[in-house]
Structures are given as C-alpha cells and as structure tokens.
N, C-alpha and C positions, 0 to 999 in steps of 0.2 A: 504494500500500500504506500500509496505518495505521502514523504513526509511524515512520517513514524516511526519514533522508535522503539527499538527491541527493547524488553523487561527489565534486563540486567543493564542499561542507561538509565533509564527514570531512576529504576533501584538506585545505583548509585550516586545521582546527581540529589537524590533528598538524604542518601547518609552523609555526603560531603556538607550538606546545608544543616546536617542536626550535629555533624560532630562541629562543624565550627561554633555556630551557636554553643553546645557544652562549652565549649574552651574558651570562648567568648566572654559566659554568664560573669564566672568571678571576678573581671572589670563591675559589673553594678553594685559590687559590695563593698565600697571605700572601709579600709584600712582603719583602726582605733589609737588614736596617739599613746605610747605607753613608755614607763621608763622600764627597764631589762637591768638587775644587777648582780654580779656573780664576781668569782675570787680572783683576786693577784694570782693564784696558784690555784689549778686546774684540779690541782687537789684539796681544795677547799670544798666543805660542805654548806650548800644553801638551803636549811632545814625552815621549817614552819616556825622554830625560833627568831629566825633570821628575819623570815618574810610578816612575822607580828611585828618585829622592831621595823623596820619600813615602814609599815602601814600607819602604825602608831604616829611616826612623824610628819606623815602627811595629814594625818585629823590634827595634830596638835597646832600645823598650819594650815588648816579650815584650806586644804586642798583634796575637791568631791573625785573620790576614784569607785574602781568596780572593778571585778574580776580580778581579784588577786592571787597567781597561784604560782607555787613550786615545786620543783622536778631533782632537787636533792645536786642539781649543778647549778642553775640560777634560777632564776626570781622574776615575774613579770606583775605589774599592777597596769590595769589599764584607768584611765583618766577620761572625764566628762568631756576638757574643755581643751583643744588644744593650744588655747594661749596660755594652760598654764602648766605645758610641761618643763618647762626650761627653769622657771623657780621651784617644781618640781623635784627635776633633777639636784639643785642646790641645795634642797635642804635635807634630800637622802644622803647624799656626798657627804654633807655637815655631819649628820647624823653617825652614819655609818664609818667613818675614817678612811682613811686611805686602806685599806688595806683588802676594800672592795673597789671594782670596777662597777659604774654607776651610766649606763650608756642613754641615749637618745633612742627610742623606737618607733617600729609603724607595726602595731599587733594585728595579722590578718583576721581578717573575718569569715574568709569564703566558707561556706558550710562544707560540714565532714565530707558528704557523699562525693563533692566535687574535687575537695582534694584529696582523697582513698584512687580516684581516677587519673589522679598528676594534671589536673585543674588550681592552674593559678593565675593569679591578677598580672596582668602586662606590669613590668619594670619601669620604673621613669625613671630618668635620668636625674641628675642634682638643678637644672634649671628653670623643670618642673616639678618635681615630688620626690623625695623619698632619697636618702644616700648619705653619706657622711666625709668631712672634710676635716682633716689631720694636715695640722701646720708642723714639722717636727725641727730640731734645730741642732745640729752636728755637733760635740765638742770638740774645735779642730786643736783646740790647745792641748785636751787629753791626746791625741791622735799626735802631736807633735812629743810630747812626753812621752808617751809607748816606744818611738822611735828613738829618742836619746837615750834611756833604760839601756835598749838593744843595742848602740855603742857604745855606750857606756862597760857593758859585759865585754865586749867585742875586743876594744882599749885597751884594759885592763891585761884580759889573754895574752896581747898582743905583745905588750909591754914587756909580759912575765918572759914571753917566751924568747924574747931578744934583752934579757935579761937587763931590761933600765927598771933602777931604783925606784919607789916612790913610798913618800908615805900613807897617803893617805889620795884617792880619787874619790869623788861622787857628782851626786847628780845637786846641784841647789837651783832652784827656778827652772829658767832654761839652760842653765849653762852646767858644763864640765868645767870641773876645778880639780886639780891635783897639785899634790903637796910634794917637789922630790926633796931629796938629802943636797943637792947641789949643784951650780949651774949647770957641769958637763951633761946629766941626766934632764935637765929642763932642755936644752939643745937636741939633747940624742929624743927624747918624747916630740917634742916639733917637727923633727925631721919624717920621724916616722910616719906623725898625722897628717902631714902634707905630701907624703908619697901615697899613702895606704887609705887615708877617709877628706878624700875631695870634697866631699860634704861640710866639714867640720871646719873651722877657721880657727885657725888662733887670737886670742884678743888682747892687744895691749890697754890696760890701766894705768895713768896717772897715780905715782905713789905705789903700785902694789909691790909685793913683796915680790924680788926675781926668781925667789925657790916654789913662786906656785903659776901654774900653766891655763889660763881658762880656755875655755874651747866655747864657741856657739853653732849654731847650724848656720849655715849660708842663707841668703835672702830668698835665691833658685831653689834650693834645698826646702827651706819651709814650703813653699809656696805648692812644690811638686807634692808634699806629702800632703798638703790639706786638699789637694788637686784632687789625688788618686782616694784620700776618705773619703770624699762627697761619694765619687764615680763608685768605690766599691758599696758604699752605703745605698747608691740608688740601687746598684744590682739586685743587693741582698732584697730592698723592700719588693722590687718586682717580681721577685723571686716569692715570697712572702706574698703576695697578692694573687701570684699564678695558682698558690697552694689552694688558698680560701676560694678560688674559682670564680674571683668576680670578671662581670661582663666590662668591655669597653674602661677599666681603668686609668686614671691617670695617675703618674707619678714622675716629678719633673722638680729641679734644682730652682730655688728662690732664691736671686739673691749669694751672698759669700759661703753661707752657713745653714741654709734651710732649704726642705725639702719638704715640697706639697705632694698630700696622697688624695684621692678622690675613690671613693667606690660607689658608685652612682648604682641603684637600685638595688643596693645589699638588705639584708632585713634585720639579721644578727649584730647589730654593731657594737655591741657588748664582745662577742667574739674576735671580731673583726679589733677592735682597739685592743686585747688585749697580744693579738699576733706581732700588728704592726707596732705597736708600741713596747714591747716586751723587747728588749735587748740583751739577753744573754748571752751568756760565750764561757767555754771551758780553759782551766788552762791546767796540764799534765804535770807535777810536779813531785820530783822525789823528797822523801822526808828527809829534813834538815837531821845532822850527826851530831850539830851542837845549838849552841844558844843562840846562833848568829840566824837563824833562821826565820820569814813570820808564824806568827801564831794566828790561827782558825779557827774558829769553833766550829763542831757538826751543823750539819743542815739537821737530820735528822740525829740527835745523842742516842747511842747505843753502845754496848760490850769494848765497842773500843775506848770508850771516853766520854769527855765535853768536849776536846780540842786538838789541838796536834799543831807542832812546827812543820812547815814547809818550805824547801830549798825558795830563794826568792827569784830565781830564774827558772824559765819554764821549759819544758822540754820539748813541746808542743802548744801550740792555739789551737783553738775551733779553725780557723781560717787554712789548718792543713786538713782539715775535714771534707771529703769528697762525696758521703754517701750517709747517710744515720738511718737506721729505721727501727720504729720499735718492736718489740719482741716481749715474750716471757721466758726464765730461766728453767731449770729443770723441776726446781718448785716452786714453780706457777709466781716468780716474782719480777714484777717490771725490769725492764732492760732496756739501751739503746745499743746496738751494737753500729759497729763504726768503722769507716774504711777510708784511710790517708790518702794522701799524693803520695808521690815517691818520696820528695824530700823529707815529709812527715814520716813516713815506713821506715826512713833511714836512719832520721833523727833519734824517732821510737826506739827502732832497734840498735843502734848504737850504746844509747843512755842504759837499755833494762841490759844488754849485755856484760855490762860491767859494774852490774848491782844487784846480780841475782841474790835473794836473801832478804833483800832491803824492801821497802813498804812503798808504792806508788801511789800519793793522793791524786784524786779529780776536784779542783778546784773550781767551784759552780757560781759565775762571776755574775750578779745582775744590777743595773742601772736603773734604779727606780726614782717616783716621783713622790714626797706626800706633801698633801695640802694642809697648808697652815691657816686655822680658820681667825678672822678678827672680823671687826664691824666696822664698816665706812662712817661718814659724818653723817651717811641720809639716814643711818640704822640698819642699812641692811648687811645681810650677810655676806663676806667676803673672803673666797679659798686662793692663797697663794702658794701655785707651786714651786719644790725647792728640791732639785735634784738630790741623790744621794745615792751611795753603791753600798752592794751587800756580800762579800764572798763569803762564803760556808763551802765546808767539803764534803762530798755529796760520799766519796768513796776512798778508802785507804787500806789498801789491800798487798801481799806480798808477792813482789813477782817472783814467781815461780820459773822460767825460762823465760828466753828473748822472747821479744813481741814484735810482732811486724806490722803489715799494712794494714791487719784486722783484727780489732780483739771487742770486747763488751765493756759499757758498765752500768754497774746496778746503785743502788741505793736511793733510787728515787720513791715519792710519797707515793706513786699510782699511776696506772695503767694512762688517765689523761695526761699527766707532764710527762711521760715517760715522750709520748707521741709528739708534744709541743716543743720536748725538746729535741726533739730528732727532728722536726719540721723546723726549728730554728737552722740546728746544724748544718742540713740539707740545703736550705736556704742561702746558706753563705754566711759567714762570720762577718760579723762590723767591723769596719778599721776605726770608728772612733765612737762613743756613747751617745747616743740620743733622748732628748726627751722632748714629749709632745708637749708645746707651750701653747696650742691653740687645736682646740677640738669641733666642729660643727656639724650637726644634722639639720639637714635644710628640709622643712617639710613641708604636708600640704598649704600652711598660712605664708609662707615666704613664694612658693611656687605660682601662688592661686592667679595671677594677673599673668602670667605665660600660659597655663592652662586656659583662664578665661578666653584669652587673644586667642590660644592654638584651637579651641572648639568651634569659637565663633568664625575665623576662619575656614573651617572645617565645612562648618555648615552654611555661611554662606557660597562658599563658592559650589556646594554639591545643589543648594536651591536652583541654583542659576543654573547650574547640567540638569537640571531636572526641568524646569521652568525650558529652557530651549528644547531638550529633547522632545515634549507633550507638545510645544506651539511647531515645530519642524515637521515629524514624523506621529503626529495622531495615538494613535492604537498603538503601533509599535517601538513611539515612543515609549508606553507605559512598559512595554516588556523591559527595553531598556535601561530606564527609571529603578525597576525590579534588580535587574541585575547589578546597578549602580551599589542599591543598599547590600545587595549579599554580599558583593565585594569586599565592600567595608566591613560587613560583620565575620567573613573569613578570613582578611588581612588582622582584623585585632586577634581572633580565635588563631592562629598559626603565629603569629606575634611572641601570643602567651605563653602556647606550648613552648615554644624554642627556648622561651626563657630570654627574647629579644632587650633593652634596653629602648625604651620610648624617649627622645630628646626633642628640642625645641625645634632642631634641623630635622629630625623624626617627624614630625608632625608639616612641616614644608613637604617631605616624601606625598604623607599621605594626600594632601593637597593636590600636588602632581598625580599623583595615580587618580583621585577622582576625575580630573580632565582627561587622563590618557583613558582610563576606563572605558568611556565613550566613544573612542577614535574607532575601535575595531567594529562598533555597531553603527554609528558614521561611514565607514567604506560599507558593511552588508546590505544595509537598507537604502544608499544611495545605486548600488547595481542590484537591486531589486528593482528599484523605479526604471531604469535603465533599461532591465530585462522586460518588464511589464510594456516602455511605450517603445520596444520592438517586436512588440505583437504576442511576446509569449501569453502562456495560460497561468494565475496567481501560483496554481500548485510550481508549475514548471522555475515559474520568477526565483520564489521563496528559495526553494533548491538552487539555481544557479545562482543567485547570489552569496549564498553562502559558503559553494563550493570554489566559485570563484574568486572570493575576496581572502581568500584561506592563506592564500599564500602570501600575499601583501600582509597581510596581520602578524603572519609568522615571522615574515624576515624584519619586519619595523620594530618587534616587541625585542627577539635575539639581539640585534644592534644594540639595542636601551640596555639589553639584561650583561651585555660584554663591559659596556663603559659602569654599570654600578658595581659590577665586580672588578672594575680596574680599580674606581673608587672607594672600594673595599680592601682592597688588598695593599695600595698605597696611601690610604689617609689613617688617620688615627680618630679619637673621640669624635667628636661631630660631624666627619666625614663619611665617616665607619654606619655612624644613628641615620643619616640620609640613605648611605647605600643600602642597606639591610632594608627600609622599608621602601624603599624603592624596585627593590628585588624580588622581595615577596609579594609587590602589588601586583607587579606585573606580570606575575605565575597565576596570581588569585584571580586579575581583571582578565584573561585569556579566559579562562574556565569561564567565571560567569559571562562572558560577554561573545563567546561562540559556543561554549555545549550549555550553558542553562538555558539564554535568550532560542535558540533552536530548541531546546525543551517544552520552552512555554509554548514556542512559536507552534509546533506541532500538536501542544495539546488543545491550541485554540482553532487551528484552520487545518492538522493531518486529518487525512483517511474519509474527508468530504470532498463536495462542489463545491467549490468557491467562487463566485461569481466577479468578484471587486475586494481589494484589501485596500483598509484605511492606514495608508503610509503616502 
C-alpha cells in the first residue's frame, strides 16, 4: 500500500518518543538547595550524633530545613529557602570545627522509579546552575624550601666526600650558611659550588665573618622551580578531576601562585573538595640510630608506641610514585600497594639494602586548613582560614630484604582513605602545599537570569519556527511543528542520559538546532509542491518528495555533524557545551524530521484516495 508503514517502524518511532520523554521527565523536578557535611578523613564517622549536632544549629539560627539524613559517611539536610544556604553553611562550619568538611549542595529530587532506571536531570554548567569553584593558592616558598633541604643534603655529601672541613652547615631562611675551620676550606667549599651547583651562588656580606660561606638560589633558579610547582600542581589537580569523572572541567593557573578548579554540574561537592583540596604526600624514611633524628607521633598509636625518631632525609617522595591502588592484606586489613619509577626502585632499593634489620617509617605528610572563628563589627560571624601541616606515621615496620619497585603499606584507618590515598598517589605528588583560600557553589539564584534569557530565547525563536511553519505549509506545517517539539524533548532526554553538561553556549546549540530542525522539512514539503504542480498524484508527490530530498538532508546535516566534532575535539569548556548539543541535535532533528514527520504523514493521508493535500 502507498505510503505505509510496516509495524516494527510505528513500533519503534513511539519507543524512541516514550524512552526520550522517560529520560527527559527528571528535568521537571528542580533540585532542593542542601548543605552535605562529612570528615577530613574518609575514615571519619557521620553518625545521627553528628547529624542532631547540625541540625541543632541550624534551629538555634531560626534556619527552616527538612529532610535530614545520614549514611554513617556524610550528612545531608535539605533547606526551604535557597537564599539561605550560604549563612547556612557558616554556621554548620562554626558549629562543627574544622575538622569536618561543610560543602554547598543541589539535593536531587527525581523520584526513585526514575533513577532505579539511570534517569537523571541534565547537568548545567556553573553559568547556569549547579557546580562548584575552588580558588587554590601554591606555596611557592615551601616549594623553594623543599629544594634547598635537597642541596643542602647534596652539599654536605659532597663536601665530606672531597674531604673540606666544616663546622657546622644548615639551612636559615632561604639561605645556606656554613661555618668552616679556615679560609683555605671557605675557598676549597666555593670552588666546589660553582663547578658542581650552578644553581647556588655564593653571597658576599658586608662585615660577615670570612670563616662562614652563605649560599642562595639564583634569580633563574627560583623562578624555574616555582615554574615547574605550578605546572606539576596543575597536572596532579587534572589528574584529581579525571579520577572524580567530572564533565567539561576546568582547571587553569591565576595569576603567580593560584590555581582555579571548576566542576561545573558535579552534585557531591563535599566529595569533590575534599579530593581537590586534600594535599597529601608520603615521604619513606628510615629510623633515626640517634637523637639527631625528628620525632613523630603515630597517626594511629598502637604496640609500637606514641612516636618514633625518623632519619630527617627521605628516601623516597610520593612524587616517585607511579601506580597506588588499594587492596586488603591477608587479614582482610587496608592496604595501598605501590609501584616506583626507576629512580624510586633504585633509591628504595639501594637504602633497604644496606639496612636490612632496621625499621622503615611511612611518613603521612598533610597540609590542612582550620578556621578561626571571630565576629566582625556588623556581629556576624567570621571563619578565617590558616594553613597548617600535620605529619604522623602511618607505618614502621622492619625491612626484612631489599625492596624494589613494588612493595605495600598498611596502617591506615579504613578501606575509604586507604583508596583516597592511593587516588592521591596515582594522581601525582605536589611539588608544593596548597590551600583553598576561596570556595564557591554557584547555584540556581546566581544562575537564574542566564537561565531566564537561555529559555526565553529558547522559546521565542521555536514560536517563530512554529508560527512560519503553520502560515507557509498548512496541515503539514502542523506535522512539522510536531516534530519541532519531539526534537526538543529527545535532545534534553539523550542530553540527560549521556550525562551531557548544559552551558550558556549549550543552550545557543539548542537555539540553532531548532532553526536547522526545520530545514530538512523545508526541502520535503517544498518538492512535494514541486512534485504535485508537475502533474503527479498526492500519494505519488508525498513519496517522491521525501525520497528525493533524502539525500540533500543527508549530506547538509554530515557537513554540520564533521565541523561540531572538529569543534569538539579542538575546543575546550564552552566550545566543547556548543558542540555536544549541536551534535546531538542534529542526530535527534534527522529522526524527527524524516522518519517521525513521514510517520505522521502516512498515518494521516497512507493507504487512501487522496484527492488534494493542504501544503
């Protein structure tokens, strides 16, 4: 029969239109402002203890919440109003101390049934809704300190082993100072550092004593190592972001010393700040033989102690760390097990070769922040943060044989830090300490006037495709029209699923696809008429028009779909938000606008007489 189609099309052209719609629906269920709080340490418990002290603070300041509940890791309370989770969050922090993370949320709402079927709300970007923004700030001074330690070790060796005198070297400020027994050894030390550490300059003083030698880092010298902190500091966060799997992130240098992170559509940002902002790093170190060694206390005190000396020079960093994953041991107790570079394998195995017997500590080094609470002049409350480091040792144990490129270590509180720290590890080691001095979650009330502009947009330009389609082509405008909306509702529904990221350039996409939408029913219905005033029959028209215009649609939509994927592949952030919905339109507008419009078209005018079609 003319113009019908077989079962298994209808079939499928109304499951494509029910599964988009499903995947569509949780867009209609706006998000509940919440704050999310859980531990510094993953092994921290957020018990109904925890979650009464929260709550408590928030009635104390006559702030209206609902839905308060805990999962024995964090904490969610959701809130009435969202202008007031941001004083919200202040007086949990206050409340609660540093010692919890205290984040900005967006608590979904989509009903069970919908997410049991991997149904979730399109992602926005930070321009419109939803994401969070971490200001972080390098210590290039500690980063320059690390480095003179390490000549400083270097020096010393060096000295010994070309056997000049000295009494005494160390480190004060920035500078190397050493003390020898007498000129010829001040001469013989100079000569040395200016064949052997081009980096290091010698410094004359006004008045100083001639039996002592200072040394500083060159201008180039500073400048190259605060260089390569940033660059190794951006890697590690990328790296750090790749893990958490968020979409389209950004993370990019500000400025001498800071570093912006973006995760635009995250929902966990409790999680999410405690990865990024969590700066740990290990350092391998054998037990001191005498007094001269530091002292540590346990992370966790057990059978060995409260504390232990540790050689002050390390054998290893994190930063020779190539591989961590965590694991359990043979009774069932957390692990990371860990896998060097070569130089790290070498060093390892160098050091435990020539101390078999003797005890190897892991030194579990973190850079934290706590907030100092005081009251401004208005009254209100005021958290200032203030860096601060914490080493403890996590493990002190007797090597037993050499160690190579791959060995374990245990001593941690629990299966979660075990994995955090092995995704730290993994990640890359920091060259210098960070801490986040600016935190922000941009949400629905900051977004809402991009959103307002991106719908109304939306919608006025699709009236006008709608409005010309009905005055141009009649009746099959309206099929048209039909097609226009399913577009739209199976570009959001494939959107969602992907897990896409919706941005302000995202929404110019969808703009453009509802214009191009129309093009491929524009060329069918224009050689329709074509076909009609060259005498064919309406059945005959309908069919060659669409069979004919097939090919023109094809190759015009392929062209568009090559350059969005160019622009996918070489843009970044808001590049990336355009080509993706540009991409998907034009897969979505194809379908509806040649097999659903031929759908309709056949269920209105197949398998009769037709005498005249209103186009």
């Amino acid at each position: 029969m003319p113009n019908k189609f077989p079962l298994w099309k209808n079939v499928t052209i109304v499951l494509v239109i029910f599964f988009g719609f499903i995947y569509a629906a949780p867009n209609l269920f706006p998000p509940d402002p919440a704050i999310q709080l859980s531990g510094q340490s993953g092994a921290m418990v957020i018990d109904e203890v925890v979650l009464a002290k929260m709550t408590a603070s928030l009635e104390e300041a006559d702030i209206r919440y609902f839905g308060a509940t805990s999962d024995g890791v964090s904490a969610l309370v959701r809130l009435n109003d969202m202008a007031q989770q941001l004083r919200a969050k202040d007086v949990i922090q206050a409340e609660m101390g540093s010692d919890y993370i205290v984040a900005l949320n967006l608590a979904p709402t989509t009903p069970e049934g919908l997410r049991q079927i991997g149904a979730r709300p399109m992602k926005l970007g930070l321009d419109l809704s939803g994401g969070v923004h971490f200001l972080l700030e390098v210590d290039l001074e500690a980063a320059v300190h690390t480095r003179l330690e390490g000549d400083l070790e270097d020096l010393k060796a060096t000295l010994r082993e070309e056997r000049v005198r000295y009494r005494n070297f160390a480190l004060i400020g920035n500078q190397l100072v050493g003390q020898f027994r007498d000129v010829e050894q001040v001469d013989k030390a100079t000569a040395l550092v200016r064949s052997n550490y081009s980096s290091l300059q010698p410094q004359s003083v006004a008045g100083q004593n001639p039996l002592t030698l200072t040394l500083v880092l060159s201008a180039d010298a500073t400048s190259t190592i605060e260089d390569n902190a940033i660059k190794q500091n951006l890697t590690s966060l990328r790296n750090r972001v790749n893990e958490l799997g968020v979409s389209e992130p950004i993370v990019s240098r500000q400025g001498k010393n800071r570093i912006v992170v973006e995760l635009p559509g995250i929902q966990d940002t409790a999680e999410a700040k405690r990865i990024i902002g969590k700066t740990a790093n290990l350092d391998f170190r054998l037990e001191a033989q005498s007094r001269v060694g530091e002292l540590f206390d346990f992370r966790n005190p057990s059978s060995q102690g409260i504390d232990a000396r540790l050689e002050s020079r390390a054998i290893i960093t994190g930063e020779n760390v190539t591989d961590a994953r965590a694991s359990f041991d043979e009774n069932g107790r957390p692990q990371v097990n860990i896998t060097l570079d070569s130089s790290g394998g070498w060093a390892m195995g160098h050091a435990t070769r020539d101390n078999i017997g003797k005890r190897l500590g892991v030194l579990f080094i973190e850079y934290k922040t706590r907030l100092e609470k005081s009251i401004d002049a208005q009254g209100e409350i005021e958290l200032t943060p203030v860096p601060y480091v914490e080493k403890h040792i996590i493990s002190l144990a007797t090597v037993q044989a050499q160690l190579g490129k791959q060995f374990r270590i245990t001593g941690l509180d629990g299966q979660r830090e075990s994995s955090e720290l092995a995704l730290l590890l993994r990640a890359g080691a920091l060259a210098a300490p960070m801490y986040i001095v600016e935190e922000r979650t941009i949400g629905p009330s900051l977004g809402a006037e991009n959103i307002r502009l991106g719908i109304q947009s939306v919608t006025v330009g699709m009236l006008a495709v709608l409005l010309f389609m009905l005055v141009i082509y009649r009746v099959f405008g309206i099929f048209a029209n039909m097609a226009l909306a399913t577009n739209l509702l199976l570009l959001v529904g494939f959107m969602s699923l992907l897990g896409a990221t919706l941005t302000l350039p995202g929404i110019a996409g969808i703009v453009l696809t509802v214009g191009m939408a129309v093009d491929a029913n524009v060329l069918i219905f224009s050689r329709i008429r074509e076909e009609l005033a060259a005498g064919l029959l309406p059945q005959a028209a309908i069919s060659a028009g669409y069979d004919r215009a097939f090919v023109s649609i094809l190759d015009a939509n392929i062209t568009t779909l090559i350059v969005a994927l160019i622009l996918y592949a070489i843009g970044s952030g808001p590049v990336q938000g355009f080509a993706v919905t540009l991409s998907i339109g034009i897969l979505t507008s194809m379908f509806t606008s040649i097999v659903l419009t031929r759908g309709v078209v056949n269920w209105v005018y197949g398998g009769r007489k037709v005498d005249r079609l209103w186009i």
